[in-house]
C-alpha positions as CSV (number, residue, x, y, z in Angstrom):
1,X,-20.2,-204.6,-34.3
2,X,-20.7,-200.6,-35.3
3,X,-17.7,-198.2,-34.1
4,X,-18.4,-195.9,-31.8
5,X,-16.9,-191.8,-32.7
6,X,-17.6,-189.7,-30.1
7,X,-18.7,-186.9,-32.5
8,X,-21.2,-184.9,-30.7
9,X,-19.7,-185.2,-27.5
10,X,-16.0,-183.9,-28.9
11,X,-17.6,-181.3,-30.4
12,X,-20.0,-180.1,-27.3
13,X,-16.7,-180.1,-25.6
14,X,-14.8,-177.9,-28.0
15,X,-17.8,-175.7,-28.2
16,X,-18.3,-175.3,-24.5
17,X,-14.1,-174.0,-24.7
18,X,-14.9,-171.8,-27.4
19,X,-17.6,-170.3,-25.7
20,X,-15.7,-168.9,-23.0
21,X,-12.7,-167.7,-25.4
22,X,-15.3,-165.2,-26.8
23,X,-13.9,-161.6,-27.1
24,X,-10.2,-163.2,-27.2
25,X,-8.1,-161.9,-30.3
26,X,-7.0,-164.0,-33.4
27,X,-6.3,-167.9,-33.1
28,X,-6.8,-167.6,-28.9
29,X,-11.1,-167.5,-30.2
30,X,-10.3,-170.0,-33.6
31,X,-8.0,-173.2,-32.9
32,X,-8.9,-175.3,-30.5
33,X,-5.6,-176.0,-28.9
34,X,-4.8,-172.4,-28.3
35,X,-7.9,-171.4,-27.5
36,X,-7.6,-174.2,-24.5
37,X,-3.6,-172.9,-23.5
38,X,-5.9,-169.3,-23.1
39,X,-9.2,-170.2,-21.4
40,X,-7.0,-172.6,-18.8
41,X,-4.8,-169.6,-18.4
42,X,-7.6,-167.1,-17.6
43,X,-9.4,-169.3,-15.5
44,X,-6.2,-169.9,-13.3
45,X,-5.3,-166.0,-13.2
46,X,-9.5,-165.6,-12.1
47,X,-8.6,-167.7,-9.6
48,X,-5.6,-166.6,-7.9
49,X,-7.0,-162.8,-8.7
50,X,-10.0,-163.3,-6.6
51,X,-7.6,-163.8,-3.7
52,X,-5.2,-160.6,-5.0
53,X,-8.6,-158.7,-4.9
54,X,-9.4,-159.5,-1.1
55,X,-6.1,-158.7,0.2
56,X,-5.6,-155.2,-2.6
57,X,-8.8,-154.1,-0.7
58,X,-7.8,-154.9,2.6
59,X,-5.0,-152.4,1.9
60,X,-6.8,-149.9,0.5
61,X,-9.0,-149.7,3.7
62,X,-6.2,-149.4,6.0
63,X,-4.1,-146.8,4.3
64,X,-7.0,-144.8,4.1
65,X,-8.1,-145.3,7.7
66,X,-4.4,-144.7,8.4
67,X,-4.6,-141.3,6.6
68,X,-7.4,-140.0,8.5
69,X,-5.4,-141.2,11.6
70,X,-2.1,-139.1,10.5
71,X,-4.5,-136.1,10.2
72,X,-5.5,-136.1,14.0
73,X,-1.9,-137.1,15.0
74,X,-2.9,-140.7,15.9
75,X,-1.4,-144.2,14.3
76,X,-3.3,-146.5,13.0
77,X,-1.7,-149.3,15.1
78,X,-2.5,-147.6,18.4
79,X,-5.9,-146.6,16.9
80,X,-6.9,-150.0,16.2
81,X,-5.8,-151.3,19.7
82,X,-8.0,-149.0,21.2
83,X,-10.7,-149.6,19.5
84,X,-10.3,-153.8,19.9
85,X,-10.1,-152.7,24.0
86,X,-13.0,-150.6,23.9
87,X,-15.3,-153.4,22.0
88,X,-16.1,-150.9,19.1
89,X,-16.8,-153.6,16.3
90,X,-16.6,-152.2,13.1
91,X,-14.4,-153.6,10.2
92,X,-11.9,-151.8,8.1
93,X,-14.2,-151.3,5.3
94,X,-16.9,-149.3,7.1
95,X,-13.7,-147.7,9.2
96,X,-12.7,-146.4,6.0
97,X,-16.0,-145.2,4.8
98,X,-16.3,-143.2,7.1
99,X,-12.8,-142.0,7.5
100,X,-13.3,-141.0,3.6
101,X,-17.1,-140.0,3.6
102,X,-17.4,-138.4,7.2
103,X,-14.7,-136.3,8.7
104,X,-16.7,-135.2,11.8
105,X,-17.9,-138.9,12.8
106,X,-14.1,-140.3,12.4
107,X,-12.9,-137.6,14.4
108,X,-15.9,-138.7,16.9
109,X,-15.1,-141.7,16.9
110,X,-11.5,-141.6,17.6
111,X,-12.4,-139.3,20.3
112,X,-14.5,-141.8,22.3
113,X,-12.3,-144.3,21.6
114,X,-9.3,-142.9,22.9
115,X,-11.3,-141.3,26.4
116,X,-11.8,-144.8,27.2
């Protein structure tokens, strides 16, 4: 009976990791053991980043929407209460679109939101 090597498939595999170590430095794109330590590494920090990205956004929206608050002497707290009671539903990143982009409309729409 022949013996059986597993050449091609091995080296599919190690070519598949070396594909996505492209444009890292020294042995991370060269030897194969370090360059898998590096492409399991960046595919866990891709991960857990796309998570960080979600929640770094949802910050940046509501300091911003909580700057254009300070400027008309309103908190952001009480400013999104009244708009959850008056069944205005926009989301934080279109709330802070427009607090960035549109002045007037913000200050509109805290207006109507607060005469309620």
């Amino acid at each position: 009976m022949s013996r059986v090597k597993y050449g091609p498939a091995s080296r599919a595999r190690r070519k598949k990791v070396s594909k996505m170590a492209k444009g890292q430095r020294a042995g991370r794109s060269k030897w194969h053991r370090v360059t898998m330590e590096s492409v399991n590494r960046a595919l866990a920090y891709g991960t857990r980043d796309r998570k960080v990205k979600k929640r770094d956004f949802r910050r940046l929206w509501i300091l911003r929407i909580s700057n254009a608050c300070k400027e008309l002497d309103v908190s952001y707290s009480n400013f999104i209460k009244h708009l959850a009671d008056s069944k205005v539903r926009l989301n934080r990143k279109a709330l802070a679109d427009i607090a960035v982009n549109d002045r007037a409309g913000f200050k509109k729409l805290v207006e109507s939101v607060w005469k309620k």
